[in-house]
N, C-alpha and C positions, 0 to 999 in steps of 0.2 A: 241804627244797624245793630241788629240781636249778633251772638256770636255763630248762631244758626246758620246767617245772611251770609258771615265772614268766608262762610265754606262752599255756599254757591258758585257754581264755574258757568263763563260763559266761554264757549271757543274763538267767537268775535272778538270779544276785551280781552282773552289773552293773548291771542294772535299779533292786536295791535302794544300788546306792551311787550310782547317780544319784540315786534319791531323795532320799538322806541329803544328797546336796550339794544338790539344791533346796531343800533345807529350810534348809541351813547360808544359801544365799544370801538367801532371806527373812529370818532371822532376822539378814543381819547387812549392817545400812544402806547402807553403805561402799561394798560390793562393786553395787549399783545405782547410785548418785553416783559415780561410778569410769564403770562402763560405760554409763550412760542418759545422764546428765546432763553428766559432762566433756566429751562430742563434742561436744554440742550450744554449751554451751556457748562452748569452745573455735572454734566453725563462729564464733558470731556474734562473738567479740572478732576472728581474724582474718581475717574476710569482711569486716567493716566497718571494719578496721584496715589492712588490706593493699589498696592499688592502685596501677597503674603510672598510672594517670589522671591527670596535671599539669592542676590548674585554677586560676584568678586568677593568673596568671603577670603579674609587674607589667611592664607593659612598656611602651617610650616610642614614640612617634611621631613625625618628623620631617617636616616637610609644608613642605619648602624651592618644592616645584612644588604652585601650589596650583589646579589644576587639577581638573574634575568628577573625572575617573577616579581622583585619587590620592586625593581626599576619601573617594571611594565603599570603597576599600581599606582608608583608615583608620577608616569605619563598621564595614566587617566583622570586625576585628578588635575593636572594641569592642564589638560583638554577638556578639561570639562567647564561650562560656562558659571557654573554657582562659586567654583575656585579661583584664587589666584595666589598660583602656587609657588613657593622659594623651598628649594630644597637643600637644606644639611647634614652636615656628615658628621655632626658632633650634636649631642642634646644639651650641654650649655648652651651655645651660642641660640640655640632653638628656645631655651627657656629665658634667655636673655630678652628676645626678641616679645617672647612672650607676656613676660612682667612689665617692656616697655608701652604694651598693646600694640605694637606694629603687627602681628599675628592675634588671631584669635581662637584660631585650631590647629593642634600641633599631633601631626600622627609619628606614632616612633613605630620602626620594625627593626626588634632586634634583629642580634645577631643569630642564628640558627632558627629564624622563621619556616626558610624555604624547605628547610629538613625535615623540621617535625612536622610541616604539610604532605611531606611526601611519605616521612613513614607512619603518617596516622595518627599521628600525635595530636596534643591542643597546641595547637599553632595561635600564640598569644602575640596582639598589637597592644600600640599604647595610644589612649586616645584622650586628650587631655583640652577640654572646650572653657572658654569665658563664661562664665556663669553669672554674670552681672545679671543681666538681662535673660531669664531662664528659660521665656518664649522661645527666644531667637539659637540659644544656647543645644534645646532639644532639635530643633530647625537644622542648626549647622549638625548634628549628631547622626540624624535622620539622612539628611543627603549623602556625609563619608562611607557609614556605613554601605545605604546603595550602593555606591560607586565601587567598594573595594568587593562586594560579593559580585557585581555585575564581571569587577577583571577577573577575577578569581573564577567562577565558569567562565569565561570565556577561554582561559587558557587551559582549564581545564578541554573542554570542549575542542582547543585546537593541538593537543598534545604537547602542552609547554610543562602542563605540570602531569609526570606521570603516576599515579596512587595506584597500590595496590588494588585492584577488586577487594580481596578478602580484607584488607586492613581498613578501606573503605566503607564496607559493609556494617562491619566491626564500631567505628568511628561517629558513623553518620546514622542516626534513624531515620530521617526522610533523606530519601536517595534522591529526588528530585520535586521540587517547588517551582510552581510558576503562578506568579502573582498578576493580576490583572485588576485595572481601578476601573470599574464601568460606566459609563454615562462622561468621565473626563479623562481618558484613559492619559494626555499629557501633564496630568494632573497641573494645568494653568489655571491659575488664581483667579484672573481677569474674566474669565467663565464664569464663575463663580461667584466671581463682586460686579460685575454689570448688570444683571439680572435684579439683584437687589437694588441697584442704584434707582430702578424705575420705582420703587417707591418712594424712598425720598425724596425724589425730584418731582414728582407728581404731586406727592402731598405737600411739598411745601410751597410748589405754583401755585395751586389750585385753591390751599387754602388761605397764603397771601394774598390773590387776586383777591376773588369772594370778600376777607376779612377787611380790605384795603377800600377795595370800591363801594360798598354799600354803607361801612361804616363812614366814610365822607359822606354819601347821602344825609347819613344821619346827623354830622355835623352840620351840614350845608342847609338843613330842613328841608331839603326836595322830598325826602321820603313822608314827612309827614305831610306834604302836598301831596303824594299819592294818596295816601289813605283817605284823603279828602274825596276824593273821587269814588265813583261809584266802583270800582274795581274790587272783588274779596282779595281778604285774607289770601287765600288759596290761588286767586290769578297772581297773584304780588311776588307770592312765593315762588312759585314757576318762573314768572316770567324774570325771576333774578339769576334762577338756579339754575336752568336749562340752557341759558348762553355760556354761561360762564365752563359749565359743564363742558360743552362742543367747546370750547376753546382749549380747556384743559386734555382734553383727548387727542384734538392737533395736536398738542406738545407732545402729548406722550407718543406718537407714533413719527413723529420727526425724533425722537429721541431711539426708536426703534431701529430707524435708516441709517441714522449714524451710528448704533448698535453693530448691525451687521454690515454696514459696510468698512468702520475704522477698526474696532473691536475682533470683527468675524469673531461674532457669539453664534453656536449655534442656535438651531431651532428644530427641535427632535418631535413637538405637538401640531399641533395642528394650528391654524393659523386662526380656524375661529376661536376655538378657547381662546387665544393669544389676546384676540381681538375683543373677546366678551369679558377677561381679566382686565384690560386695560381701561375699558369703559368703566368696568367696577369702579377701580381705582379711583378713576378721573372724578365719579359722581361721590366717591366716599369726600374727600378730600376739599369738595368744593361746596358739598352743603355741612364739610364742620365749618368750613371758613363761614358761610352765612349764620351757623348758629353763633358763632363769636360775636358774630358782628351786630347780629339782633341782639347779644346779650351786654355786649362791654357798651356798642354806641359810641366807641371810639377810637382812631383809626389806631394811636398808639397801643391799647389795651389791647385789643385786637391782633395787632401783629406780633404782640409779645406769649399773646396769647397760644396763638398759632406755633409759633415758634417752640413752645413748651409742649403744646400737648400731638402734632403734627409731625416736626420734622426728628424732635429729641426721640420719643417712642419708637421710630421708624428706625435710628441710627441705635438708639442703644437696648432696646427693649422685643426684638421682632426676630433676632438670631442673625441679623448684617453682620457683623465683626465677630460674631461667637455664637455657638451653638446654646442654644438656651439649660440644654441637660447640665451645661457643666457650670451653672450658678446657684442659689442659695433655691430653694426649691418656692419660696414663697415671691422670688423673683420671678422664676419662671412662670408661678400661676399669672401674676402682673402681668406677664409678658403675652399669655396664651387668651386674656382677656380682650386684648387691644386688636384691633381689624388690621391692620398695620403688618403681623405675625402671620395673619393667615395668604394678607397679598402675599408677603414674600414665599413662603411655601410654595403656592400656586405658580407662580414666574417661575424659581428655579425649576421646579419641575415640567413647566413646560417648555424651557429653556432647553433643557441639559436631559431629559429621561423619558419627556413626551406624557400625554395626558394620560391622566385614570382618576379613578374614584376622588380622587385627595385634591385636584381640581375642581371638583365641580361640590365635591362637600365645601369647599373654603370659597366656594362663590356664592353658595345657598347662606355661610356667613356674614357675607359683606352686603348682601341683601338685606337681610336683618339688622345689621347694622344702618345702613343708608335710611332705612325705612321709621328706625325709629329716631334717628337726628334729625329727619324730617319732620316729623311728628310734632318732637318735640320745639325744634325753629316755627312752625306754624302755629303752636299752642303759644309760645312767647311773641311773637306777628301780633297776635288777637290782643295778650295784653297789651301789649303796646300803641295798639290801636282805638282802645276802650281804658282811657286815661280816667281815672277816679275824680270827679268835681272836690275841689279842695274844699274841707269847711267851713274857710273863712268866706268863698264865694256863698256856700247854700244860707250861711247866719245872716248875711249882708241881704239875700232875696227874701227871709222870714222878714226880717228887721222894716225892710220895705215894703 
């Protein structure tokens, strides 16, 4: 068999090794709990494990000016779910609290707050945040803040607090702000981290499956009894990668169901993009696992393999946990390299803002990609198949 021959297709002998492999994956458990059941899985521990959401944040209260307006502040903070609010009337016992870490944000309003808001003054707070942890630190910063300008109009708004027009005028250069977040306007995290999860849990079914199952072939020697067979190169390859593939796309759309039906993520795009992303996915994912597995030939290598270049990329390298703008710039190139970066683009956006251009350019990506790991798994098939006669064999048939 020339490497010519390896590339010959018949639709009869791949039809029947398709077959052979559906049957191989019925009969063998693994390979369904692998690609059905690990997404899913997976979706619910880090959908339900993973938010940026900061709630119960313990935090102290200082009510040095105990005025209607600064009480009404210190309500809203204690009705509100990110807080859980103790108020005091002295700033030791607040800073006490604070040094103990019983508290980790302690707002002071002095005394003569409510005055110098009414006659146009800088009406100064004291805002004093844990800075251990500087993520979470700006986080708890971020929410106080909201909270104290939402009471502040609103009493403005219902005549608690009366301001001059003209000393307002005077005071304030934008006389009125309204901010709006589009595409999450409750700005919840879990919109935002479920969308990406479909990566990881895809790539790392799809390429464990693949990396698992064929590289036991190769220990078990079934696969080199394929090649024995008149079958090419190119039926072998199919008929490994195109099941596994439909299995990995069930997963990912039982991962979709439980998406929208525990999660309620929305869906702003269209369902086929949805649908033609996920396939992407499914197929990128499942012919690297079979390049692994052509390449290590073994199941541990292979799934170590996998694990490195699949699930790690997808979690730290694709912008899941972090915007990629805000790392080392030659991190980011790393990151804009990998197909893994452009799924997730693609998903949020058709998540969360509905389809355009930046979908369908990041699927003409994953094309390219898919096409050339194929490529390249069916150029390593060939050598694999066309094993080099050892020397000592060809010296022993001169010798004879």
């Amino acid at each position: 068999m020339t490497k010519r021959d390896g590339l010959r297709f018949s639709a009869a002998r791949c039809r029947a090794l398709l077959l052979k492999e559906c049957r191989q994956i019925l009969r063998d458990p693994s390979s369904l709990v692998i690609g059905l059941f690990l997404p899913i899985f997976m979706l619910l521990i880090y959908g339900y494990g993973i938010s940026l959401d900061m709630r119960h944040i313990p935090t102290a209260v200082v009510l040095e000016d105990r005025s209607l307006t600064a009480r009404r502040i210190a309500v809203e903070l204690t009705a509100n779910q990110h807080f859980r609010t103790e108020v005091f009337h002295s700033s030791q016992a607040a800073e006490s609290a604070f040094e103990n870490r019983d508290v980790e944000l302690v707002l002071t309003i002095p005394r003569g707050f409510t005055a110098d808001l009414m006659n146009g003054r800088q009406a100064l707070m004291g805002l004093t945040v844990y800075g251990v942890d500087s993520q979470s630190a700006l986080l708890f910063k971020t929410y106080a803040e909201g909270v104290i300008q939402t009471s502040i109009a609103k009493q403005q708004k219902s005549g608690l607090i009366d301001i001059d027009k003209t000393t307002l005028a005077q005071a304030l250069l934008v006389k009125n702000l309204v901010s709006r977040s589009w595409f999450n306007e409750g700005m919840i995290s879990t919109w935002y981290i479920v969308p990406g999860l479909f990566v990881l849990v895809t790539g790392i079914a799809g390429g464990l499956m693949c990396a698992i199952v064929v590289a036991r072939e190769w220990e078990q020697g079934t696969m080199a009894a394929l090649f024995a067979t008149p079958a090419s190169v190119l039926e072998i390859f199919l008929s490994k990668w195109l099941p596994y593939w439909m299995v990995t796309f069930l997963g990912s759309l039982l991962c979709l169901i439980v998406a929208q039906t525990l999660f309620e993520v929305p869906l702003r795009g269209g369902l086929f993009a949805l649908l033609v992303m996920l396939c992407l996915l499914a197929g990128w994912s499942s012919v690297l696992g079979l390049f692994l597995s052509a390449k290590t030939k073994s199941q541990f290598l292979a799934t170590e393999a996998t694990v490195v270049l699949a699930f790690l990329p997808s979690l730290m390298l694709s912008g899941f946990l972090f915007d990629l703008r805000s790392v080392p710039e030659w991190i980011e190139v790393v990151g804009r390299l990998l197909p893994p970066t452009y799924a997730m683009e693609a998903l949020k956006q058709i998540f969360l803002a509905g389809e355009g251009s930046l979908v369908w350019q990041n699927a003409c990506i994953l094309v390219g990609w898919i096409t050339l790991v194929a490529l390249a798994t069916i150029r390593m098939l060939q050598k694999r198949s066309f094993p080099r006669r050892p020397k000592s064999a060809a010296l022993t048939k001169e010798v004879s």
